[in-house]
N, C-alpha and C positions, 0 to 999 in steps of 0.2 A: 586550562588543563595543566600547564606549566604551574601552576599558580596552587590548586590542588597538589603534585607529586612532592612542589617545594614545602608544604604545612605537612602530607602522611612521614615524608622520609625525617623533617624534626622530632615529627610526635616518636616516629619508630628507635630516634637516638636518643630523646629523653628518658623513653620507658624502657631503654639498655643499660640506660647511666641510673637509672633510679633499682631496678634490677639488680646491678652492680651492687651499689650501696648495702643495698638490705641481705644480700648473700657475703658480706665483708670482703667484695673487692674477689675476690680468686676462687677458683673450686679447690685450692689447696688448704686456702683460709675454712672453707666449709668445712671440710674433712676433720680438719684439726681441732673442729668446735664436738667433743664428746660427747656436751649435754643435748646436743639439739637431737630432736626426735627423727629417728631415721622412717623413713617411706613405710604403711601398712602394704603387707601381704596375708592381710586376713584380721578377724577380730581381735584387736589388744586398745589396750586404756591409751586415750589423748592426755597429755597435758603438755605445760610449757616445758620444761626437760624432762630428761629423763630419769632424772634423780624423785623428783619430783610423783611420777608415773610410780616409783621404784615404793616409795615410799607407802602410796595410796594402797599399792598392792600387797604389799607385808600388812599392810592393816586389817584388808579386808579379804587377803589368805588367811589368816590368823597365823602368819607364821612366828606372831609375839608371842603367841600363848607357848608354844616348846623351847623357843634360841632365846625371850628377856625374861630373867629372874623379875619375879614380880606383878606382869604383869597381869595378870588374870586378878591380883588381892587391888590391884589400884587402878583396878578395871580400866587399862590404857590409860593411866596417867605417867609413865615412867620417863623424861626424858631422855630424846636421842643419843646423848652421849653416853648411858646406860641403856641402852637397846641390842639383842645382838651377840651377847657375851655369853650364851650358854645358860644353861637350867642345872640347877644341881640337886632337881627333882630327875628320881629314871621313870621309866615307862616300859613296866615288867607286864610279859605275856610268856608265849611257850616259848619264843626265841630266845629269853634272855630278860636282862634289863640294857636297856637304852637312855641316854642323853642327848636331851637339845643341844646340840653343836656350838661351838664360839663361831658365828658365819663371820663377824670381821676378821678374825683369824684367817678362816678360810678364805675371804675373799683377796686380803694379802698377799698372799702366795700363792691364790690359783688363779689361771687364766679366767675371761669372761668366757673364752670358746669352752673351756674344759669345768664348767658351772653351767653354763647351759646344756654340754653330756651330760651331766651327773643329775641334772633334774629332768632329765628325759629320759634315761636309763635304770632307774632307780639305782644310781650308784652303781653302774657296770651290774647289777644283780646282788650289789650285798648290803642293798638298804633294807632298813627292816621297819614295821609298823611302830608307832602310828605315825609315820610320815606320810602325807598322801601321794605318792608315787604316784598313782596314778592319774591324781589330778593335773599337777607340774607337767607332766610327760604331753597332757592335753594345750599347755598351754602357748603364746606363740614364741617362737625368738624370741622378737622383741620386750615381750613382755619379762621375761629370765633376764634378760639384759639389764631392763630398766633396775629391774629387784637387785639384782649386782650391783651395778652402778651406784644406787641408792645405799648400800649397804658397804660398801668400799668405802664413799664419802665418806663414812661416820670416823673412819680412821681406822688405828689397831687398839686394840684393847688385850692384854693378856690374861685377863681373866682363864684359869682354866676348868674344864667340868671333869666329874669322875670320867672312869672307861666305863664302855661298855661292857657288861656280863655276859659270859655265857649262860646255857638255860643252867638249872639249878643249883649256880651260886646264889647266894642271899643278899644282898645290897647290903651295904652300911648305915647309908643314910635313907632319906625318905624318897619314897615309889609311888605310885598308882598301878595298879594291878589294872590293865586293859584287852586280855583275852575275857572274853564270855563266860561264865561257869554255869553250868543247869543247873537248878535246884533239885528237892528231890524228891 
């Protein structure tokens, strides 16, 4: 019996010290690793970081096709460090016209907390289509996180896009017209 408690109480300090190892020694060490994938509290994308997660999810949000010049003509061929910098196509309906945003810009200077309001809120209420607001708003935390995260990597880029229009100014440059029209 003595001979069993002395092998459970080894095995219980190996698999402490191995344990150890693999979380890099401290829960302060953990904390301070950004990339690693924090705990699901509901459906979002696995991968190794979250950079990574960040990445798969702008691909397959299509949020290339409004924030990377390009990418719709080179059908996602644009390299990452051109990813991100705004559209200087707008995206005219009765609001207005609208620009795909410089998101490295944005991620720059705004918090990750204050990017995951603004994709749950539709921009406190003054985003305007075709953003899908209320897709993002569906989506988890962690997943807004990951997209941030992924998307801060990339650096700054100062790239800048027109303003937005109000409803009927005329753009300057090139638009897609994206409210409905009836025919007649």
């Amino acid at each position: 019996m003595l001979m069993r408690r002395a092998s459970f109480s080894a095995l219980a300090i190996a698999l402490a010290g191995l344990t150890a190892c693999q979380s890099s020694g401290t829960p302060a060490a953990a904390a301070a690793n950004t990339n690693a994938m924090p705990p699901r509290l509901g459906p979002s994308v696995e991968a190794q970081t979250m950079e990574q997660a960040g990445e798969y999810l702008t691909i397959v949000g299509s949020c290339n096709d409004c924030h990377t010049q390009g990418w719709a003509e080179s059908k996602g061929k644009v390299p990452p460090a051109d990813r991100f910098a705004g559209l200087d196509v707008g995206f005219r309906g009765d609001w207005g016209t609208v620009y795909g945003k410089n998101l490295r810009t944005i991620t720059q200077r705004q918090s990750e907390d204050h990017w995951v309001e603004v994709l749950k809120t539709a921009d406190g209420g003054d985003g305007h289509p075709p953003m899908p607001w209320w897709n993002t708003a569906q989506m988890s935390d962690r997943d807004l996180r990951a997209m941030y995260r992924y998307i801060k990597s990339l650096g700054p880029n100062t790239k800048g896009v027109p303003r937005n229009l109000k409803a009927g100014v005329e753009p300057k440059g090139p638009y897609i017209w994206v409210t409905p029209k009836t025919g007649p």
